[in-house]
C-alpha positions in Angstrom: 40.7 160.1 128.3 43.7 159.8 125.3 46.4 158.1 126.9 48.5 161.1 124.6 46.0 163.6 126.9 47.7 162.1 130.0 51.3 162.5 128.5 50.9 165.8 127.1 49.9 166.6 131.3 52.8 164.7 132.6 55.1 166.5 130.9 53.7 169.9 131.7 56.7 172.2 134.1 53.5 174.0 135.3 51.7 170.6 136.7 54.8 169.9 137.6 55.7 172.5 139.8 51.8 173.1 141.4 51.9 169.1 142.2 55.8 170.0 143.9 54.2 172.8 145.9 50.9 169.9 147.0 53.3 167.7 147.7 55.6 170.0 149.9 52.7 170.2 152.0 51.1 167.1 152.1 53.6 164.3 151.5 56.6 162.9 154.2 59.0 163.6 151.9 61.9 162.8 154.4 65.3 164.4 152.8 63.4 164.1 148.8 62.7 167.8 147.6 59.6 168.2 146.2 59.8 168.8 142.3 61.6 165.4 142.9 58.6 163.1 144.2 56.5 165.6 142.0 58.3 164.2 138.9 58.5 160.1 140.4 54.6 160.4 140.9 53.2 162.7 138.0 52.2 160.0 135.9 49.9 158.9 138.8 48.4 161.6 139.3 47.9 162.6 135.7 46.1 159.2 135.7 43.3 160.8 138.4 40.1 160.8 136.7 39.2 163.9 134.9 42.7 165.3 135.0 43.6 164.4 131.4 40.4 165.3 130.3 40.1 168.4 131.9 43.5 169.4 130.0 42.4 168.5 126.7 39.8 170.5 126.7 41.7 173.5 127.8 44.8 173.0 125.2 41.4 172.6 122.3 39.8 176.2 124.1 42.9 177.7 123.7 44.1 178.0 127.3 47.8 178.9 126.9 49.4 177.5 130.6 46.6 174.6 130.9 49.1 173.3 133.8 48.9 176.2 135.5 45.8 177.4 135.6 43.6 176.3 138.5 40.4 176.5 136.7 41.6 173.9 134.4 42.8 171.2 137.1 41.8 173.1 140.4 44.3 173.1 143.8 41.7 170.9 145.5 41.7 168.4 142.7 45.4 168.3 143.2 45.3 167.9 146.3 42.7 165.2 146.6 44.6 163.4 144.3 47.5 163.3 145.8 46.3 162.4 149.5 44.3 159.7 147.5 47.9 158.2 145.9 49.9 158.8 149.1 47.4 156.7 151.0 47.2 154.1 148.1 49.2 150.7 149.7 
């Protein structure tokens, strides 16, 4: 993993938004919408193992929306790694 890999995710509006819907779901987000914890916590979950690997490959195969494309980073790798951070002390 290239730490410029996990920036390059972090920064993605498609990640973004698919970790926003997880999170709408799956996190107690009290009165915080969800593209707001999405963007707080996307560096943490960018940091999952595999993630920023997975999108590296992608952007070098020529995958135009790496972010959003669930065969890249899938919904259940989202979501495990999200349930994984929320549960993190």
């Amino acid at each position: 993993m290239a730490y410029s890999d996990q920036a390059l995710l972090s920064a993605d509006i498609d990640f973004i938004n698919r970790l926003a819907a997880c999170a709408a779901v799956e996190v107690d987000l009290g009165e915080q919408q969800p593209v707001n914890w999405s963007v707080e916590n996307v560096w943490f979950i960018a940091a999952a193992p595999g993630f920023a690997d997975a999108y590296a490959s992608a952007i070098a195969s020529g995958v135009q929306r790496p972010g959003n494309d669930p065969s890249v980073i899938s919904d259940a790798m989202i979501l495990s790694a999200v349930q994984a951070h929320i549960t993190t002390p």
